[in-house]
VOPAGU-2260 file (C-alpha; in pm, 1 decimal, decimal comma):
REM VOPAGU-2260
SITE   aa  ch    i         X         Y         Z
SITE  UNK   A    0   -5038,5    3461,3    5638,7
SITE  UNK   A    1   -5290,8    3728,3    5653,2
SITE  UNK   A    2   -5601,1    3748,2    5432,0
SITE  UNK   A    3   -5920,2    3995,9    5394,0
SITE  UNK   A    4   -6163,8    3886,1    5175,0
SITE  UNK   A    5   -6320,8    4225,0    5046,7
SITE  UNK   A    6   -6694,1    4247,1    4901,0
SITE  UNK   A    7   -6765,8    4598,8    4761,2
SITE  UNK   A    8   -7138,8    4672,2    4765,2
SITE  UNK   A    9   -7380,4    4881,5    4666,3
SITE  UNK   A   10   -7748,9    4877,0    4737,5
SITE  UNK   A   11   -7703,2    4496,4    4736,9
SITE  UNK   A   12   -7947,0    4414,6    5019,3
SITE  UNK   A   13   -8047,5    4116,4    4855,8
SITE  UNK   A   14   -7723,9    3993,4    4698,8
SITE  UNK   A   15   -7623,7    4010,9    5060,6
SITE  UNK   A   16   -7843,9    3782,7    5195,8
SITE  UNK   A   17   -7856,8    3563,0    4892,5
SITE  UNK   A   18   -7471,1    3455,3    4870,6
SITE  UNK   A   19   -7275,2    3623,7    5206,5
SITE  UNK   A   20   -7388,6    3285,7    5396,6
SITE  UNK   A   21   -7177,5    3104,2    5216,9
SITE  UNK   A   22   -6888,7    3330,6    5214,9
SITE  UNK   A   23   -6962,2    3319,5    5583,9
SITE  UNK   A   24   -7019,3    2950,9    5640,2
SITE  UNK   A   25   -6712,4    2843,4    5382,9
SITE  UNK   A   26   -6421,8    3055,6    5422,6
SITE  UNK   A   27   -6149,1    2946,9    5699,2
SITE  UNK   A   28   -5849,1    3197,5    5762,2
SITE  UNK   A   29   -5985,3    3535,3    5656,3
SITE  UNK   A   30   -6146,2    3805,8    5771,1
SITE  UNK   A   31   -6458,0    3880,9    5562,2
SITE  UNK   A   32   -6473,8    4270,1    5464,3
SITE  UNK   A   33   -6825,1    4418,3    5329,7
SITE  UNK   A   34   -6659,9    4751,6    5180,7
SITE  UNK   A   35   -7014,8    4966,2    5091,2
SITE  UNK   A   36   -6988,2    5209,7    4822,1
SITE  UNK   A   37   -7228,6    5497,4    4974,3
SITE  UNK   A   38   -7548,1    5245,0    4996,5
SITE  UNK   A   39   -7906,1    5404,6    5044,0
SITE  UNK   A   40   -8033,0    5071,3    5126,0
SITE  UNK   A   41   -8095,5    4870,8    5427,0
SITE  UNK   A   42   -7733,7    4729,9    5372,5
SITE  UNK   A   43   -7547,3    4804,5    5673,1
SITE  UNK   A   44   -7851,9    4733,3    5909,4
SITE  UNK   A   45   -7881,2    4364,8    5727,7
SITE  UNK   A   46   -7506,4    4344,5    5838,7
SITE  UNK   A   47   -7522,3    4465,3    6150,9
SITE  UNK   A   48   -7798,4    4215,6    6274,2
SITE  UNK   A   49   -7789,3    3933,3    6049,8
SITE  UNK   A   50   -7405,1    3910,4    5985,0
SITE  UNK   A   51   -7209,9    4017,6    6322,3
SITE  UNK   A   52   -6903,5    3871,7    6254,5
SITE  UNK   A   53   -6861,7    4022,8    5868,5
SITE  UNK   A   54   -6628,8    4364,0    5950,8
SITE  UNK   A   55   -6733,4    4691,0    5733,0
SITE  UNK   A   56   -6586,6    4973,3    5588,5
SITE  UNK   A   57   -6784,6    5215,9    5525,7
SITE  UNK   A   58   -6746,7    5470,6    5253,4
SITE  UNK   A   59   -6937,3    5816,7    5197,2
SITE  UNK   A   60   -7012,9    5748,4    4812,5
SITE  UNK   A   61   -7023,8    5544,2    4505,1
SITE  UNK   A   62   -6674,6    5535,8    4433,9
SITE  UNK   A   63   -6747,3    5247,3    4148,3
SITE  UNK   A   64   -6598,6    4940,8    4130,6
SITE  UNK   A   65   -6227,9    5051,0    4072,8
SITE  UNK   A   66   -6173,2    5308,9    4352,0
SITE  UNK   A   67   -6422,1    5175,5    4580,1
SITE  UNK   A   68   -6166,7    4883,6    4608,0
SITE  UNK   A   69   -5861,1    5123,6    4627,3
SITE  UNK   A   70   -6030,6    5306,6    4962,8
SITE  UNK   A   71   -6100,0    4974,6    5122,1
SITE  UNK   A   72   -5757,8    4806,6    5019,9
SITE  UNK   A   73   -5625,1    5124,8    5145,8
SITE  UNK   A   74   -5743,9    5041,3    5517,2
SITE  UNK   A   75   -5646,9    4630,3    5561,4
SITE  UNK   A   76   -5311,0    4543,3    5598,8
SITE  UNK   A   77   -5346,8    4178,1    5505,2
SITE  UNK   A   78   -5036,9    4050,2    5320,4
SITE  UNK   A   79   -5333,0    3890,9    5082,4
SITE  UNK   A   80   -5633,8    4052,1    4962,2
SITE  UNK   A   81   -5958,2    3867,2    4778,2
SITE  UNK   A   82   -6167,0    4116,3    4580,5
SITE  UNK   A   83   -6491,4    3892,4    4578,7
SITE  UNK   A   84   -6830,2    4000,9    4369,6
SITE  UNK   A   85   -7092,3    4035,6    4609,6
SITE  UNK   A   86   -7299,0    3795,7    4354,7
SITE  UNK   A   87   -7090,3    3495,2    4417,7
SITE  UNK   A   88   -7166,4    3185,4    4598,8
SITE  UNK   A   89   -6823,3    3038,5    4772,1
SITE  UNK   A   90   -6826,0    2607,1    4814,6
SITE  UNK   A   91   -6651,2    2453,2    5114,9
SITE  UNK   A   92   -6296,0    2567,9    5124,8
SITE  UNK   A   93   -6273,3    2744,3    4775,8
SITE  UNK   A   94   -5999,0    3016,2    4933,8
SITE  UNK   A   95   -5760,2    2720,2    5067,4
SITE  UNK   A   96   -5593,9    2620,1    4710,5
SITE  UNK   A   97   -5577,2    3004,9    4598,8
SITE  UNK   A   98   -5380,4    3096,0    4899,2
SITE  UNK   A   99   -5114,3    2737,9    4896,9
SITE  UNK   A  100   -5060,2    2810,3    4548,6
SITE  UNK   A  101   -4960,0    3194,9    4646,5
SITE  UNK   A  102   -4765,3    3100,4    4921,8
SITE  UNK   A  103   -4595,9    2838,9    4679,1
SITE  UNK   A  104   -4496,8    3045,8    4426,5
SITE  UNK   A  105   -4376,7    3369,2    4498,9
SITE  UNK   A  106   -4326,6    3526,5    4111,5
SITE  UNK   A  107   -4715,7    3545,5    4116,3
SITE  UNK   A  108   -4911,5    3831,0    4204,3
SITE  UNK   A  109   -5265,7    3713,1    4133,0
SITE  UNK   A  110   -5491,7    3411,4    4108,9
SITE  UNK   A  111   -5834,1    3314,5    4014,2
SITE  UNK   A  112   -6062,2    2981,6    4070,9
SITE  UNK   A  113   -6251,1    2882,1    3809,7
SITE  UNK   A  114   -6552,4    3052,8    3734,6
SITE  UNK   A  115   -6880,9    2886,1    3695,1
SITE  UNK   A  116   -7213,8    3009,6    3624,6
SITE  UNK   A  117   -7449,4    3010,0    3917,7
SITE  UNK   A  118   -7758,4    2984,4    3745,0
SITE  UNK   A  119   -7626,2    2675,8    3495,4
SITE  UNK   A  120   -7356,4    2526,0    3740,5
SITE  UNK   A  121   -7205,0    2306,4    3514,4
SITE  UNK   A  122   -7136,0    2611,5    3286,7
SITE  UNK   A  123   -6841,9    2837,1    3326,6
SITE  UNK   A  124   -6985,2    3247,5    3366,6
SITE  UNK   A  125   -6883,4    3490,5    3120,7
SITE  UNK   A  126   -6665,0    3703,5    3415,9
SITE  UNK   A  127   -6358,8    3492,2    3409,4
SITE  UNK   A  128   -6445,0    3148,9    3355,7
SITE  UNK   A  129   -6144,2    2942,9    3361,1
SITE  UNK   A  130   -5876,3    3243,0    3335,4
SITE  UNK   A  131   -5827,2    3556,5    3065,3
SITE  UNK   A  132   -5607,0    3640,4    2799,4
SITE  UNK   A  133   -5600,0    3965,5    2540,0
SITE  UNK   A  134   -5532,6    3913,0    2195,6
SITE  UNK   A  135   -5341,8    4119,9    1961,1
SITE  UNK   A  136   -5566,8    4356,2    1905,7
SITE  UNK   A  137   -5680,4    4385,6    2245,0
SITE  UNK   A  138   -5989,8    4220,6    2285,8
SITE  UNK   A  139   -5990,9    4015,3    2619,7
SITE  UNK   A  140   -6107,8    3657,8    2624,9
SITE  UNK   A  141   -6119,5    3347,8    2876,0
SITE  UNK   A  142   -6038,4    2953,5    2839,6
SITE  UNK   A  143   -6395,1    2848,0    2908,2
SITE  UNK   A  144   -6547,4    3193,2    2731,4
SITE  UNK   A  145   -6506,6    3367,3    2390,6
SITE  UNK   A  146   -6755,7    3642,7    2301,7
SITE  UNK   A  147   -7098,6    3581,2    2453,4
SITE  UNK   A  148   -7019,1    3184,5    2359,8
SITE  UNK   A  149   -6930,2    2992,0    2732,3
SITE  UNK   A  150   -6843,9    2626,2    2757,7
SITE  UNK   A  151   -6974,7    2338,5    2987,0
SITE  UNK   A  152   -6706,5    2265,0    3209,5
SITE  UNK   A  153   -6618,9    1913,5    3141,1
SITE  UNK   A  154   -6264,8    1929,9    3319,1
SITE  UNK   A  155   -6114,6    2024,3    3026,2
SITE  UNK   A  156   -5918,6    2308,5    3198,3
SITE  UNK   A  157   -5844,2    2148,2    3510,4
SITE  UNK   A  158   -5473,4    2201,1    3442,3
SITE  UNK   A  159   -5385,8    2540,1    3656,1
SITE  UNK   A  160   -5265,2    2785,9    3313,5
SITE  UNK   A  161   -5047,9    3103,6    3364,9
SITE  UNK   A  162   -5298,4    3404,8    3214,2
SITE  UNK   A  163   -5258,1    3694,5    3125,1
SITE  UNK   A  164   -5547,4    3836,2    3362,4
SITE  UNK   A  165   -5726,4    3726,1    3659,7
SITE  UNK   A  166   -6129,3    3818,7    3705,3
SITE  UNK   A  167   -6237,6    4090,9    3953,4
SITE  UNK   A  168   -6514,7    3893,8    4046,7
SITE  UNK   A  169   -6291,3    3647,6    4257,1
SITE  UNK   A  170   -5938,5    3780,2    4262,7
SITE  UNK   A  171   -5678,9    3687,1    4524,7
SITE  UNK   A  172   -5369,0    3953,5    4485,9
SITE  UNK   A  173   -5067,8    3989,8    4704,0
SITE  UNK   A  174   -5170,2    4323,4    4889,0
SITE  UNK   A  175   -4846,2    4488,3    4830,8
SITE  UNK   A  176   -4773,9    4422,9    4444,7
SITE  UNK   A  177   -5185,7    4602,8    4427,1
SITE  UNK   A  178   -5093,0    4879,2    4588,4
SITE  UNK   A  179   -4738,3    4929,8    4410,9
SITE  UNK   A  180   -4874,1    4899,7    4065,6
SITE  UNK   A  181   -5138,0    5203,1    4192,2
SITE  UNK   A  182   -5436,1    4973,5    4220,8
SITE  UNK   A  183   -5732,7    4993,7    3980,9
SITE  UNK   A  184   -5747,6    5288,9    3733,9
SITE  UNK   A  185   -6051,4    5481,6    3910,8
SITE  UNK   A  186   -6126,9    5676,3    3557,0
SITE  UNK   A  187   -6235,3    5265,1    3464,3
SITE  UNK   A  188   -6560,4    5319,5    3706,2
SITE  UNK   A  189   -6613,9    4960,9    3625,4
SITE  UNK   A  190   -6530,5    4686,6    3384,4
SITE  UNK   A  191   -6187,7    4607,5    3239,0
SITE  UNK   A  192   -6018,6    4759,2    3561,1
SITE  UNK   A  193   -5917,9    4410,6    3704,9
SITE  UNK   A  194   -5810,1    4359,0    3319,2
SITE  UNK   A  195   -5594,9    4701,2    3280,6
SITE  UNK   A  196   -5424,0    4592,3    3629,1
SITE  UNK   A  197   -5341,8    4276,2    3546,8
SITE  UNK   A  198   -5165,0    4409,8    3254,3
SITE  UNK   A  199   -4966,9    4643,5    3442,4
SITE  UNK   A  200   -4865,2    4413,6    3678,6
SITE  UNK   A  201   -4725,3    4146,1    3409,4
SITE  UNK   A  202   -4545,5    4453,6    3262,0
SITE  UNK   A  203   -4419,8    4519,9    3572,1
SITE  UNK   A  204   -4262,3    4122,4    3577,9
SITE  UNK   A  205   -4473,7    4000,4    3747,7
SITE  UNK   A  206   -4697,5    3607,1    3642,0
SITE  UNK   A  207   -5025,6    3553,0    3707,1
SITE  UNK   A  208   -5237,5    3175,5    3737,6
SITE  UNK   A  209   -5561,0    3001,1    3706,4
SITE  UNK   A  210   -5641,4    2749,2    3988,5
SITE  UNK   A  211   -5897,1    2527,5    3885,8
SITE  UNK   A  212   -5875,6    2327,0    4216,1
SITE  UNK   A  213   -6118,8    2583,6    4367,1
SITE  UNK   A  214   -6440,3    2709,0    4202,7
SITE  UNK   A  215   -6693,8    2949,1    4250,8
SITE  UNK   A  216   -7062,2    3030,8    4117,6
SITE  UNK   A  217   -7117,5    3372,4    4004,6
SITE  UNK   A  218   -7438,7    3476,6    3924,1
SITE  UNK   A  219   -7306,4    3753,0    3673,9
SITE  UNK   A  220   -7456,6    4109,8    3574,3
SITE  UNK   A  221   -7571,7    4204,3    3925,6
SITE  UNK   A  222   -7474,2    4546,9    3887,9
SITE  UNK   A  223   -7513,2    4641,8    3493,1
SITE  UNK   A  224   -7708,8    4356,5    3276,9
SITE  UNK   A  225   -7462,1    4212,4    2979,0
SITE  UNK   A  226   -7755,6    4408,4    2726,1
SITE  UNK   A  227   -7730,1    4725,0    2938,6
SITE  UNK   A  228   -7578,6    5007,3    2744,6
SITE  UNK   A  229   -7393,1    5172,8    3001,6
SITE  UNK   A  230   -7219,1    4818,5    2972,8
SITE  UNK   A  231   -7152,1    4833,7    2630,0
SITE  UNK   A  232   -7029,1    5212,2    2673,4
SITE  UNK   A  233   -6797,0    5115,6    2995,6
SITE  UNK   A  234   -6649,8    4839,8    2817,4
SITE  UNK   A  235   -6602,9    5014,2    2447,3
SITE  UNK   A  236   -6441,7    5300,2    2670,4
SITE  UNK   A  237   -6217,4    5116,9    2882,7
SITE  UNK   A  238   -6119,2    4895,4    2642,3
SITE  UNK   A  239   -5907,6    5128,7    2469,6
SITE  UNK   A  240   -5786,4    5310,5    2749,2
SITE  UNK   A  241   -5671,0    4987,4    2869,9
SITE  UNK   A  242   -5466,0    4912,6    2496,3
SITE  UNK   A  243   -5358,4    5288,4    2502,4
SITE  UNK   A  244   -5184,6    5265,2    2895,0
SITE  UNK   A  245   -4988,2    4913,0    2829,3
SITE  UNK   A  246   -4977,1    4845,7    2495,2
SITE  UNK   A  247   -4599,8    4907,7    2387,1
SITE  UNK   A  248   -4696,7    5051,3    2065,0
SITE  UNK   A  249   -5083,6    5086,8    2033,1
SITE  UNK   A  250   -5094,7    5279,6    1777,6
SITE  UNK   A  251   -5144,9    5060,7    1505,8
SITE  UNK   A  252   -5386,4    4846,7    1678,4
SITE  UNK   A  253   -5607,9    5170,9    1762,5
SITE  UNK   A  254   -5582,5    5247,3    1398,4
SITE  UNK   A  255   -5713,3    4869,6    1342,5
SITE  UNK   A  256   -5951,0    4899,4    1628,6
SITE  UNK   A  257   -6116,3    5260,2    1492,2
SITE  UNK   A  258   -6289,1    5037,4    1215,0
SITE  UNK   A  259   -6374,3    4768,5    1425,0
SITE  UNK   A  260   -6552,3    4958,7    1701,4
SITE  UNK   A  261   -6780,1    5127,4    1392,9
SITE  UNK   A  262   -6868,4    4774,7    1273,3
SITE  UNK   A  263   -6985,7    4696,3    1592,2
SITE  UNK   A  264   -7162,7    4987,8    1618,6
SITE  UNK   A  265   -7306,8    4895,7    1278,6
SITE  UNK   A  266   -7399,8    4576,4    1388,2
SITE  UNK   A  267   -7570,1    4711,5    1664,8
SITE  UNK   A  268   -7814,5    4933,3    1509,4
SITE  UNK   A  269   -7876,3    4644,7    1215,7
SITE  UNK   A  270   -7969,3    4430,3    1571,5
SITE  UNK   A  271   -8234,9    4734,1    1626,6
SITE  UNK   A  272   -8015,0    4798,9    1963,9
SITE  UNK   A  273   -7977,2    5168,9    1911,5
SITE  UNK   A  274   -7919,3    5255,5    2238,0
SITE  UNK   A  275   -7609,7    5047,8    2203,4
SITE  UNK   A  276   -7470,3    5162,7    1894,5
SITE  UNK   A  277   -7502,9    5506,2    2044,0
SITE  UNK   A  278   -7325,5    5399,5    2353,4
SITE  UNK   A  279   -7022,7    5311,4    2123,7
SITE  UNK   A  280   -6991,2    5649,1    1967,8
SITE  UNK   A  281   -7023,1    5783,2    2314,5
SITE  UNK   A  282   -6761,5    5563,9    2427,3
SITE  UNK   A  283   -6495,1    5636,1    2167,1
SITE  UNK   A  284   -6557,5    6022,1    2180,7
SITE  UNK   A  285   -6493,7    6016,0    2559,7
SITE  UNK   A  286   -6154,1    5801,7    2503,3
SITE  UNK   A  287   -6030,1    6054,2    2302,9
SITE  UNK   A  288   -6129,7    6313,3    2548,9
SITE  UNK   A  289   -5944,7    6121,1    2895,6
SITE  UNK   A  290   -5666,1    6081,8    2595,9
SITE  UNK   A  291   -5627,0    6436,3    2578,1
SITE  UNK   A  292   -5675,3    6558,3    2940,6
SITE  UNK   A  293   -5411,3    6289,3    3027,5
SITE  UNK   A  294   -5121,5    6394,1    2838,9
C-alpha cells in the first residue's frame, strides 16, 4: 500500500513552518509531497533547509487549488493519495485509520477524519467538520456544520457515516478512481471542487465515508478569509456549476436557486457588505457565461 500525502502551496512560508512539523513528526507510511503552485516566496528554500526529507513538485504557476492538485497527482503513482491543506495540524497517527478503513472496504473511493477547528479545538471547522452532504437544492452542508453555525464536538458523531462528500482540506482518495473521474474541475479555481468531485464519483457508483477515529485541526481561511468576496464570488459561482454538471435534472432547482441567490445578494447589501452582494451578481453572470462556452 502506497500513499503520498500532497500539500499544495502557495506563498505559504509561514503555514509551512507553522503546521508541516507535525505532518512531518506524525505521519508513518507516506511520503510527504509539498506540490507549490508558482510561489514568489521563500517557500522552497524553507523546504530545502528546514524540511529535507518533505519531496517537492514544483510547478511554474498558480494553477489554483483544483488543477494545481491535478499536475501533482499527475506525477505520484501512489495507489492512495491525501490532498492535505497546508493549514492543518496532523495528531499522532491521524493517517493510520483513513488508510485500514480504505483497504477494508473496497466500494469506497474517499474518506475524511473529522475536522476540528484549530483555533477552538474542541470545535469542529467549517471545511468539513464531521463529513458533507448537499441538499435538494444544492446547498452543501456538514454533520458538525450548517451555515456559518459549527458544533462542539461532544462525540456525538463518532459513528463513521457514509457522505455524500469528503473535504479537500484532508481528503484520502484511491489515486486511480481521481484520476478516472478527470480529477478536480480546474474552471472551480477553488472552493466546491473537492464537492463537484465527490459528486461525480458517487454518480459514477462509487460510496464515500467519514472516519471519526482520526482527527485533524484546521486552522481554516488561510488562503481567502470566510468574509472575503472573492470567497463569496468562488463559491456563488461554483456552486451552480457544480448543480448544473451532476444534477440529473437541475433545471428546476436553478429556477428555485435564481431567487435565492438574489435574496442573498439582498441580504448582503442590507448587511452594508456591498462588495459581497456585488460578488454574487458577478458570480451568476459568469455561470451563465462557462454555461454557454461549454455546450
Amino acid at each position: 500500500m502506497e500513499t503520498s500525502v500532497i500539500i499544495l502551496n502557495w506563498n505559504g512560508v509561514e503555514m509551512l513552518r507553522r503546521y508541516l512539523p507535525s505532518v512531518v513528526a506524525h505521519t508513518t507510511g507516506a511520503e510527504i509531497i509539498v506540490a507549490d503552485n508558482g510561489s514568489t516566496d521563500d517557500s522552497l528554500e524553507v523546504l530545502r533547509k528546514e524540511f529535507p526529507s518533505v519531496k517537492t513538485i514544483v510547478l511554474d504557476k498558480n494553477y489554483g487549488f483544483a488543477e494545481g492538485y491535478n499536475r501533482a497527482i499527475e506525477q505520484v503513482d501512489s495507489e492512495y493519495v491525501v490532498l492535505l491543506n497546508s493549514d492543518v495540524e496532523t495528531p499522532e497517527d491521524w493517517l493510520t485509520p483513513l488508510l485500514d478503513y480504505m483497504e477494508t472496504h473496497p466500494e469506497i473511493a474517499a474518506v475524511q477524519p473529522k475536522i476540528r477547528s484549530w483555533r477552538q479545538r474542541d470545535y469542529f471547522e467549517h471545511a468539513g467538520a464531521a463529513g458533507g452532504y448537499v441538499n435538494r437544492l444544492g446547498y452543501p452542508y456538514c454533520r458538525g456544520r450548517v451555515l456559518w453555525h459549527v458544533e462542539q464536538d461532544k462525540g456525538q458523531y463518532d459513528t463513521i457515516a457514509e457522505v455524500d462528500w469528503t473535504s479537500g482540506a484532508c481528503m484520502c482518495v484511491r489515486t486511480r478512481v481521481y484520476k478516472e473521474c478527470g480529477g478536480l474541475d480546474a474552471s472551480f479555481f477553488a472552493h466546491m471542487e473537492e464537492i463537484d468531485l465527490c459528486w461525480r464519483m458517487r454518480n459514477a457508483g462509487w460510496k464515500l465515508a467519514c472516519i471519526p477515529q482520526s482527527t485533524v485541526y484546521h486552522l481554516g481561511g488561510g488562503s481567502l478569509s470566510y468574509e472575503s468576496p472573492r470567497k463569496t464570488y468562488l463559491n456563488h459561482r461554483n456552486n451552480l456549476l457544480m448543480i448544473r454538471k451532476n444534477m440529473r435534472h437541475p433545471g428546476g432547482v436553478l429556477f428555485v436557486r435564481f431567487f435565492l441567490d438574489y435574496a442573498a445578494a439582498l441580504l448582503y447589501l442590507m448587511q452594508g457588505r456591498w462588495e459581497a452582494c456585488k460578488a454574487v451578481f458577478a458570480a451568476r453572470r459568469d455561470f451563465h457565461k462557462m454555461k454557454i462556452s461549454n455546450r
